[in-house]
C-alpha positions as CSV (number, residue, x, y, z in Angstrom):
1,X,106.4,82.9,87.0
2,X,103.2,81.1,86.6
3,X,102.4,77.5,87.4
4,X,99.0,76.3,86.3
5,X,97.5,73.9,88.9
6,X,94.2,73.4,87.6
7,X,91.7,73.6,90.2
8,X,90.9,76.6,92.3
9,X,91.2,74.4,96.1
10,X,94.2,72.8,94.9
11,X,95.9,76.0,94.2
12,X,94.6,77.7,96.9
13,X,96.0,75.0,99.0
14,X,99.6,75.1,97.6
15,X,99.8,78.7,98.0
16,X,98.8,78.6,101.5
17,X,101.8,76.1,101.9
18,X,104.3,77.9,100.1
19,X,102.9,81.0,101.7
20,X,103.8,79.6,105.5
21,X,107.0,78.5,104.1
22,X,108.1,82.7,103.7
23,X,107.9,82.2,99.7
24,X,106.0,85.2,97.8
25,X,103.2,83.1,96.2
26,X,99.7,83.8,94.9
27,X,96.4,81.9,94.0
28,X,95.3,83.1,90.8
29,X,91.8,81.7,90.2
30,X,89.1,82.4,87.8
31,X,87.5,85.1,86.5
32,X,91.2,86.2,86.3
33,X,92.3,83.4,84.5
34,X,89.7,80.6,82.4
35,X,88.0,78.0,84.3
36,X,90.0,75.2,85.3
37,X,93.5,76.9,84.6
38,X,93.9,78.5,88.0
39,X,97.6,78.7,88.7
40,X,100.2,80.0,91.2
41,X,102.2,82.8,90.6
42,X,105.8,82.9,92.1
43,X,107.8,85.9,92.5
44,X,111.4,85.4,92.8
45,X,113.4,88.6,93.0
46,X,117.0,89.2,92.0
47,X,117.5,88.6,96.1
48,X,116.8,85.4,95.9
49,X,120.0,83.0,96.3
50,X,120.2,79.1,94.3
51,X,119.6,77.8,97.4
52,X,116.0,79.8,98.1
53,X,115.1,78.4,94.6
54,X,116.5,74.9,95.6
55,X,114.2,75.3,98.4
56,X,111.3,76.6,96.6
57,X,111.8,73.6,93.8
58,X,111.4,71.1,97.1
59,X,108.9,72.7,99.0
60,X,107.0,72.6,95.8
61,X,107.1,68.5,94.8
62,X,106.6,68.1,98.5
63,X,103.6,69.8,98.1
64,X,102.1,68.4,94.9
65,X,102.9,65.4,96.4
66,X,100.8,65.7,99.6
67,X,98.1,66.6,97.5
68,X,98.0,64.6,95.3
69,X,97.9,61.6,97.9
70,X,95.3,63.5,99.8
């Protein structure tokens, strides 16, 4: 499931977030993808209960959030 993020610190910085939180995320960052359009990408395997996604959902706006305040 990709999530476009835009720039490359800004999704390297979620990733490390989710990443410490025990969720399988990448950083996907140019050449791999165009300039500007770098983007998480968020494995969720048929393991995965509502509440892991619940949590994922919330660890992600909390996230976004702290960036973007930052």
């Amino acid at each position: 499931l990709p999530l476009v993020v835009g720039s490359d610190a800004a999704t390297m910085a979620l990733a490390a977030r989710l990443q410490a939180q025990g969720f399988d995320v990448r950083g996907i960052r140019p050449p791999t993808v165009p300039e500007g359009t770098a983007r998480l990408r968020i494995s969720v395997t048929r393991n995965a209960s509502l509440g892991d996604i619940d949590r994922l959902g919330a660890a992600l706006a909390a996230a976004q959030a702290e960036l973007q305040a930052a």
